[in-house]
N, C-alpha and C positions, 0 to 999 in steps of 0.2 A: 033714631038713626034708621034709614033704609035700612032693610034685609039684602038690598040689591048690592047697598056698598059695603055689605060684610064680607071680608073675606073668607072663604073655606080651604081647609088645609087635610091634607090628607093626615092617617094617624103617623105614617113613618115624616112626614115631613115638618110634622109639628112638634114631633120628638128630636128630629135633628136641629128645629130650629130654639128649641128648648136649653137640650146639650150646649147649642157654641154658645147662647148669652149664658150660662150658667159659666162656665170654661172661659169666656172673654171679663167677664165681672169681677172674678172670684183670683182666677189663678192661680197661685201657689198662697196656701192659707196653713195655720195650725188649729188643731181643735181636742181640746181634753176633753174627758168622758174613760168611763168605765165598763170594762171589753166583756162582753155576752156573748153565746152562743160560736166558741172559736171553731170553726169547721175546716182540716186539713185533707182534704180530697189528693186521689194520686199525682193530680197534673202535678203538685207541688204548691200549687197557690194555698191562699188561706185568706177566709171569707170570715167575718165576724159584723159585731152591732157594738157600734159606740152610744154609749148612750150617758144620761143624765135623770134627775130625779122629774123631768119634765118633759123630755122628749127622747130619741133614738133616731142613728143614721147608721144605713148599711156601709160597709166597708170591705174593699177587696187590694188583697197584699199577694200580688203578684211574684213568680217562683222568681226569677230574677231580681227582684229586690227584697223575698222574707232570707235570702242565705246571708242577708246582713244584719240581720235580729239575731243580736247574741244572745237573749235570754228567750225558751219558747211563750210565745203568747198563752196565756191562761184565763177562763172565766172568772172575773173580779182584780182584775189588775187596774189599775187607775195608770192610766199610758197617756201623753201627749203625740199626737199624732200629725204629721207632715203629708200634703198630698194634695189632691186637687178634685174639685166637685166637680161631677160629671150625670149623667143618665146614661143607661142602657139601652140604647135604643129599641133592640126587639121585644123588650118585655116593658119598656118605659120606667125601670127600676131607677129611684135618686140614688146616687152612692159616691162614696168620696175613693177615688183611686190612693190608697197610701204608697208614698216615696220613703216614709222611714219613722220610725220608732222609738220613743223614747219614756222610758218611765218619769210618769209626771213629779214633777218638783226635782229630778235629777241634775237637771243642770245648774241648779243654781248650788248644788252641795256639789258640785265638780268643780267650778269656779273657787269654792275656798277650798276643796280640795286642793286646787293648783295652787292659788294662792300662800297656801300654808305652807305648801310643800315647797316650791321656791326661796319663801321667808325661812324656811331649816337647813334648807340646803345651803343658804348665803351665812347663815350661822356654824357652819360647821358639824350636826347635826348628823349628817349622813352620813361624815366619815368614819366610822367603825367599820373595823376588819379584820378582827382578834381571831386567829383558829379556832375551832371548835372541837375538844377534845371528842377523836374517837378510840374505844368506845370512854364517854364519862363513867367517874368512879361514883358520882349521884344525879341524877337528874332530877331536875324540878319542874314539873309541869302547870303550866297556867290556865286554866281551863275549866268550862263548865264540867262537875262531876257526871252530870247524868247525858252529858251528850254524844254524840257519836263520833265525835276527833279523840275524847281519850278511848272507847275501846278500838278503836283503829288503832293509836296509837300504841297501847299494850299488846294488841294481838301482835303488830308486829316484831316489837320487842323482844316476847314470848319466844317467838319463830325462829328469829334471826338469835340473837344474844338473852339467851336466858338467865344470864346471874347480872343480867339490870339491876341496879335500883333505884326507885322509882318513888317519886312524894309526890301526888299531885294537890297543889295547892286550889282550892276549888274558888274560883271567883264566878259572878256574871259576866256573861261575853256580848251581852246586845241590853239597850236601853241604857239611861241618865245613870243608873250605880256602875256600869262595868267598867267607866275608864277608872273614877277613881278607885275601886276595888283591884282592880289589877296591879295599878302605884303602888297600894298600900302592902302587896301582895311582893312587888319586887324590893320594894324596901326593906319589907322583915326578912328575904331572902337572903339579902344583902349585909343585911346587921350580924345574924347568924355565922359567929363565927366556926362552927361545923362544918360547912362548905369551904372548900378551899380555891381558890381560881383557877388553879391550872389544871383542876380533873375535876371540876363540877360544872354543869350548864341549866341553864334554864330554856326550855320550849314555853311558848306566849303562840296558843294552837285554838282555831276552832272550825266548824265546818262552811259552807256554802252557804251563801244568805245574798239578800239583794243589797244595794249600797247602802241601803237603810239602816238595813241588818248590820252590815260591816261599820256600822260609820264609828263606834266608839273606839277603834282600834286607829280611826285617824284622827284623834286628839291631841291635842300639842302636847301637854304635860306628860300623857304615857310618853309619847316619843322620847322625850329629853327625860325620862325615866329609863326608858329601857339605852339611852346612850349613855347614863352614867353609871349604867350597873357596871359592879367588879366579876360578877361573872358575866363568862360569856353568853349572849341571848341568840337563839334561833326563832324564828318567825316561822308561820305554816298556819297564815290567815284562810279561808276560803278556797274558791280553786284556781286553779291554775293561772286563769285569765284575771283575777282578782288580785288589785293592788293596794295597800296603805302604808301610810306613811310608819306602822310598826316596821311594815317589812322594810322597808329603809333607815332607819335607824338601826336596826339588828344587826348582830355581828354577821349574820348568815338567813338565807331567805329558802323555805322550801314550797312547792308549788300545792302540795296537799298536806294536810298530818302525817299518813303513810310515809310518803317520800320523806317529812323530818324523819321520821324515827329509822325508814334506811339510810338517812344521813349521817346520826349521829351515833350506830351500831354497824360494827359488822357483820357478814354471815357468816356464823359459826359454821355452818353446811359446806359454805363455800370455803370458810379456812380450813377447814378440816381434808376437805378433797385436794386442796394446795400444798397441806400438812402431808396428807397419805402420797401425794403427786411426787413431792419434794423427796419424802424416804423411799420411797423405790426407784429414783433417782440413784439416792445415793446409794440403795444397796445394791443397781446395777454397776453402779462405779467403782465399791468395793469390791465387787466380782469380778470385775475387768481388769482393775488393778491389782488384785490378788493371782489372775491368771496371767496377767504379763510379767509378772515379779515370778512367777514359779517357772513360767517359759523360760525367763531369763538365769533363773539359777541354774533351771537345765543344764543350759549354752553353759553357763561357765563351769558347770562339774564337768561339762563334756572336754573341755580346755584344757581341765587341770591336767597336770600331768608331776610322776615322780620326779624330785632332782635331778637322782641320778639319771633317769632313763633321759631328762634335757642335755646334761653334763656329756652323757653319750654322742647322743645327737651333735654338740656345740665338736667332740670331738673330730668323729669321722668328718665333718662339712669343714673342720680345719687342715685337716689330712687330703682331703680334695682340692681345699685353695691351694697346699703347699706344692701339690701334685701341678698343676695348673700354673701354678708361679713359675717353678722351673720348668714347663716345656715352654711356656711363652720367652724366660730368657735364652733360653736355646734360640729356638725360632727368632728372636730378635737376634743374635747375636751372627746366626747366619746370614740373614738380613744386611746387616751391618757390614759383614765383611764382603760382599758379595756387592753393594754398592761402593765399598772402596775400592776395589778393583775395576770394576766399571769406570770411575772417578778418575783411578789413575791413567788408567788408557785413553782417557778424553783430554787428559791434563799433556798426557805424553807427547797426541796427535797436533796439539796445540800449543807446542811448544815455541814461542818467539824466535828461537834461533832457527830450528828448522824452518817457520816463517819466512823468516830474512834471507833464507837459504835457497828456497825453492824461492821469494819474489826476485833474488837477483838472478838468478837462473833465465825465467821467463821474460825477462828485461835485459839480456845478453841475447835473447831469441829474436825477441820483438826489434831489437836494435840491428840485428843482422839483414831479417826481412825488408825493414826499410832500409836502408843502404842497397840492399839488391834490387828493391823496386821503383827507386826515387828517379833513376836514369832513364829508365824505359816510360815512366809514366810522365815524366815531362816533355820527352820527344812526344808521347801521344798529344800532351796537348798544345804544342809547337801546332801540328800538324793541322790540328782540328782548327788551331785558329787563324791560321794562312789560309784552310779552304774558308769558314767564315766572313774573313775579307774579303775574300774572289767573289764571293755571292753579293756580300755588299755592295761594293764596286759594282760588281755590275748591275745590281737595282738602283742606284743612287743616281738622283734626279741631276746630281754634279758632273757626271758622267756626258749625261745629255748636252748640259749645257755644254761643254767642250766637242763638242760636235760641231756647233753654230748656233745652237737654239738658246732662246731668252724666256724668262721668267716675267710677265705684266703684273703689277702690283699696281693698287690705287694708292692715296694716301693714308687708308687706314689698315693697308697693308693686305688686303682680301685680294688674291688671285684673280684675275680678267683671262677668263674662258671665253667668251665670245664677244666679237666687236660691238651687240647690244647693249652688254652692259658698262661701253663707252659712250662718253659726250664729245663732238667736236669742241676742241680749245683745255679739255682735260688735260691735267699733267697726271705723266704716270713713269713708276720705280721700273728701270728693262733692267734683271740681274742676267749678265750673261756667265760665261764657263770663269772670266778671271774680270772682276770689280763691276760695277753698276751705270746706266745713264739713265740720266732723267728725259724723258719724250714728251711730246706734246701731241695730241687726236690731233690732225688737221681734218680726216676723212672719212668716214665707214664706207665697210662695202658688206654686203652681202655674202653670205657665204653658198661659195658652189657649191651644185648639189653633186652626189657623191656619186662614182662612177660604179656600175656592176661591178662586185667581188671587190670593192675599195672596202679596207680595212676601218 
């Protein structure tokens, strides 16, 4: 090949071009290996090397996706890894961008984790829900002896409730003996007729570990072990965020060892302060009520009083009413008489016959005045109505007509004031001073006009 038809590529452009085929190729891919050299710089990222017994790829886990790594990354972890091949451009670094994290072989022990756990659930398996005595009159602890969930455990015991007691029965808590050593461990519990169920419990406790670690605690046979115990069982697997199916089968789940053992004691600290809280309570109550009972007898010594000096008392305040009784019937009594005199004189004024006495009186008056006024008051109106007529008379239109004059009527009986509002050949009503003729328009005329000073 020509040198002329090679192409030349700059180094940033070779490296861009490098990046998108690796990035279009590749894409979203998984890759197990085991993590070296974990480096947590402040940005919050975290940089590491996957590697295998034959090769190594660098690896950068971004702060926005390591706050989803529940467990911290560590050198020698065997992780499958999620994420996408890429380069660096400015430094030409290969490196795989990680998207997410998983401890390798964990998902396929999550899978029958779920599995199992569903297949218990549909069995009945998970419903225990017996109270757990606080505090137990013996507890029994399931646990490895030398590890760090039972002195957790006792320290707090110690602290909290000191007349515990306490049997730990020692079994393995990780690897192929722990589940069945724990069985055989809640069975002899069980047999033991010592323990009694309603004040004895068992803890089934150990510390933090990976799913690995944890996994003998999600065994079927423990589970339906610890669901048929007659005593009651507490769980206090791992931490907090750590789940098995022990802890579902148990009567009760706590999220650490600690927390079981402040589950299943009281604080004596704490009762004690409730205890001292409670009596000075009541001894402020007896004090209160002691000093309102003495107030109160006070009050009633101060009440008390001799018979006789009451008998006294009852005396003179009768001596007063008697006093008081008779001026009131005095005062009534004047009362009384004072209004029937009153009574009589109104009874007297109003006497029917005097009545009838005085109305015929004023009805002999009355009778007189008009007889003396009837005579004269008729001439007045004689009088009045002779001028009346005179006035009549002489307004009245009947007056006229006896003069000469006539009255024109049409046939609907309306007045004819001026020859206009006749028609030649009209018939018209003439009322004169005595009886009527009937006329005929043969003619109009005009009416003269009116002379100076004519009315």
């Amino acid at each position: 090949m020509n040198q002329a038809d090679t192409p030349t590529f700059s180094v940033s452009e070779l490296n861009r071009r490098a990046r998108l085929m690796l990035e279009r190729d590749f894409g979203d891919c998984w890759v197990e290996g085991e993590l070296s050299g974990v480096s947590r710089p402040a940005s919050g990222h975290v940089y590491f090397t996957l590697k295998d017994d034959r090769a190594q790829l660098k690896c950068a886990l971004f702060r926005n996706r390591a706050r989803f790594v529940a467990t911290p990354l560590k050198d020698g972890d065997r992780v499958r890894l999620r994420g996408k091949v890429s380069i660096f451009e400015p430094r030409g670094d290969y490196q795989m961008i990680v998207e997410a994290v998983q401890p390798a072989g964990q998902g396929e022990l999550l899978a029958a984790f779920e599995r199992l756990k569903h297949q218990l659930d549909a069995q009945g398996v998970f419903a225990n829900a017996r109270p757990l005595p606080s505090p137990p009159r013996h507890l029994l602890v399931l646990t490895s002896p030398t590890g760090a969930a039972i002195r957790d455990v006792l320290a707090v015991l110690a602290a909290r409730w000191p007349l515990s007691r306490v049997t730990v029965l020692p079994v393995p808590v990780q690897g192929k003996e722990a589940a069945p050593a724990m069985i055989r461990a809640l069975a002899l519990a069980n047999r033991d007729r010592r323990f009694e169920a309603n004040r004895d419990a068992i803890l089934v406790t150990r510390g933090g570990g990976s799913l690995e670690d944890l996994w003998a605690f999600n065994d079927e046979h423990l589970a339906r072990a610890i669901f048929h115990s007659r005593l009651p069982v507490l769980s206090a697997v791992g931490h907090e965020t750590d789940v098995t199916l022990a802890d579902f089968a148990a009567d009760g789940r706590a999220p650490t060892p600690s927390a079981a053992a402040e589950r299943l004691v009281p604080d004596q600290a704490a009762l004690r302060q409730r205890l001292d809280n409670a009596l000075s309570r009541l001894a402020r109550a007896q004090r209160s009520r002691l000093d309102a009972d003495t107030q109160r007898l006070d009050h009633l010594r101060a009440r008390l009083r001799h018979p006789g000096e009451r008998l006294a008392q009852q005396r003179a305040h009768l001596g007063q009413l008697e006093t008081r009784l008779e001026r009131a019937m005095q005062t009534r009594l004047v009362v009384a008489r004072t209004r029937e005199r009153h009574a009589t004189a109104r009874l007297t004024a109003f006497d029917p016959r005097q009545q009838l006495h005085n109305a015929r009186q004023r009805l002999v008056q009355a009778d007189s005045r008009l007889q003396a006024s009837l005579p004269r008051r008729l001439a007045e109106q004689r009088q009045r109505l002779a001028s009346l007529a005179r006035e009549l008379q002489a307004v009245s239109p009947l007056s006229v007509l006896g003069r000469g004059y006539a009255i024109l009527s049409d046939d609907e009986g309306r007045v004819i004031r001026r020859s206009q509002d006749t028609q030649p050949g009209q018939q018209l009503t003439a009322r004169l001073g005595e009886g009527r003729l009937k006329v005929e328009v043969k003619r109009r005329f005009k009416a003269a006009p009116k002379t100076p000073g004519e009315a």
